[in-house]
PLY file of the C-alpha trace (Angstrom):
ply
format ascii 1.0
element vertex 132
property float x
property float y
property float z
element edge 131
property int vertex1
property int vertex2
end_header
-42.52 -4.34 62.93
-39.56 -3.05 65.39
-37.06 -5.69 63.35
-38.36 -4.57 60.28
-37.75 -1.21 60.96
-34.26 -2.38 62.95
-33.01 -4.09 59.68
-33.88 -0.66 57.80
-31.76 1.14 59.31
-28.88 -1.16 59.68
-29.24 -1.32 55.96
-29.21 2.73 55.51
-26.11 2.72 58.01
-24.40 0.20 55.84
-24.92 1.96 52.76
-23.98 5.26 53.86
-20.74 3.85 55.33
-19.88 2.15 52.17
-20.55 5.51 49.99
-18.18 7.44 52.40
-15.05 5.24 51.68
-12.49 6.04 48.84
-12.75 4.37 45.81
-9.94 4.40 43.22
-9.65 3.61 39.46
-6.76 0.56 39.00
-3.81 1.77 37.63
-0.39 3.32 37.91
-0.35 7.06 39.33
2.15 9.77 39.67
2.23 12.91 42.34
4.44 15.36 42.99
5.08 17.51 45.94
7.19 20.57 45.93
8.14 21.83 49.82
7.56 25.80 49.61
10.17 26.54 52.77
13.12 24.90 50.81
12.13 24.07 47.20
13.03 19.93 47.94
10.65 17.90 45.89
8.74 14.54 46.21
7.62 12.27 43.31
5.82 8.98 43.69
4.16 6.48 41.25
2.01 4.05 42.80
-0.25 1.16 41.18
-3.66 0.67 42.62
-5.30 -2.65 42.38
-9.03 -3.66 43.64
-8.76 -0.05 45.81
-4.93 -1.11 47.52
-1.91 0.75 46.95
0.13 -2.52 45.74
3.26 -0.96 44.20
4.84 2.55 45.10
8.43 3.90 44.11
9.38 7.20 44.75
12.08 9.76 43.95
13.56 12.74 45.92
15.21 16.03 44.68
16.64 18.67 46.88
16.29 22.77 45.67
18.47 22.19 42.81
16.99 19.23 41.55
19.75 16.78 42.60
18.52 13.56 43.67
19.10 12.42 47.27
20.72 9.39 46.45
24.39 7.93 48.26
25.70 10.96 46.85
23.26 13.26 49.01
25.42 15.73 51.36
28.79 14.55 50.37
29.93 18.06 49.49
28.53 19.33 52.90
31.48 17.89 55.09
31.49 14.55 57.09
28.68 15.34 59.83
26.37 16.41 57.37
26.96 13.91 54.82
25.91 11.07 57.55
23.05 13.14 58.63
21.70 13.55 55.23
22.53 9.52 54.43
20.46 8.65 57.79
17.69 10.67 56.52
18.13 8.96 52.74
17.92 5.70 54.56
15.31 6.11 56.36
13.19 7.60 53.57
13.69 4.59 51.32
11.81 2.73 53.62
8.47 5.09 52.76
7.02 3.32 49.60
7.76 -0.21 51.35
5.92 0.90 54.66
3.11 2.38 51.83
2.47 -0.84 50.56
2.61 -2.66 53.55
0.05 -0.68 54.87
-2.10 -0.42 51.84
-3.17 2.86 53.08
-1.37 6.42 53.49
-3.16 7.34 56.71
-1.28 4.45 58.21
2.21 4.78 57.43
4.22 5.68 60.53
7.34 8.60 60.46
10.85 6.74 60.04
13.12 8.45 62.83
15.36 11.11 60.59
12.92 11.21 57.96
10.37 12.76 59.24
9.90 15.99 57.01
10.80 13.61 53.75
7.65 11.98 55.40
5.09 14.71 55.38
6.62 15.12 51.98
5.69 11.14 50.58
2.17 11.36 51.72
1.69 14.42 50.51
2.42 13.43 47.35
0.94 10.06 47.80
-2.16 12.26 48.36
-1.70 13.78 44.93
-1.70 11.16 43.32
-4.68 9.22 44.92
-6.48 12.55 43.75
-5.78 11.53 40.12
-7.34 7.59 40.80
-10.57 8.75 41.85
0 1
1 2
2 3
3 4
4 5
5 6
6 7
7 8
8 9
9 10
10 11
11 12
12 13
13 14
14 15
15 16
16 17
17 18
18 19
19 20
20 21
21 22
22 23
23 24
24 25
25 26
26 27
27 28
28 29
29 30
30 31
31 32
32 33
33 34
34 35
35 36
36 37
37 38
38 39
39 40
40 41
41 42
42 43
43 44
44 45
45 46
46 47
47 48
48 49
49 50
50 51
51 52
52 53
53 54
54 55
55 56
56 57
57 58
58 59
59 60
60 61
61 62
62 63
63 64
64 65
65 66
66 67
67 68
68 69
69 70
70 71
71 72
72 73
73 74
74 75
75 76
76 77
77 78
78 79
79 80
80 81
81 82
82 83
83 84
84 85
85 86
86 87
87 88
88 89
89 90
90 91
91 92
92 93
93 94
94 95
95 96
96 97
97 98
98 99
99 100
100 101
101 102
102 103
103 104
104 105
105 106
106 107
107 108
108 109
109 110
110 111
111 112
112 113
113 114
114 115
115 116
116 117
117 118
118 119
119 120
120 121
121 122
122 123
123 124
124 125
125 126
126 127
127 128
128 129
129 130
130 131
């Protein structure tokens, strides 16, 4: 009777695990993030695939809608063109980390990109919201 009843609830524990995990609709998803301190915005598209993130590409604007690109911080004077660059470069490495990962809790903060960071899951987040 006691592994009877021992199997029962292993089988209850199981189940209730299993409900509390995410599951998301395949397909290609966009989200957006707009940062209320300084109007910079964050726009993914990711493609989910049996419940993994297995594409992501992303694209970020500054306040006036400029994309930070190679071009990011070149009118701002040398030092803060290669400060803006390091952060550029270090936030391209975001959707690649994403997929990597296959998970948004588990991508890590690129040194000099941290805020773009907070920014890219954020917006990741959105746009799991939509695949549920």
């Amino acid at each position: 009777m006691k592994k009877i009843l021992t199997l029962f609830m292993v089988f209850v524990l199981v189940i209730s695990l299993a409900s509390c995990a995410s599951s998301y609709k395949d397909g290609t998803y966009k989200g957006e993030n707009i940062d209320d301190e300084n109007g910079s915005s964050m726009e993914v598209e990711i493609t989910i695939k049996d419940n993994v993130i297995v594409d992501c590409a992303m694209v970020a604007r500054d306040s006036e809608g400029n994309v930070k690109d190679e071009n990011y911080g070149k009118d701002a004077g040398d030092a803060m063109y290669k400060k803006a660059q390091r952060a550029v470069k270090g936030m391209e490495q975001y959707p690649d980390l994403l997929v990597e990962a296959g998970n948004v809790e588990d991508v890590d903060a690129v040194a000099g990109a941290t805020v773009s960071g907070k920014q890219f899951k954020l917006a990741v987040e959105d746009a799991l919201k939509k695949a549920k």
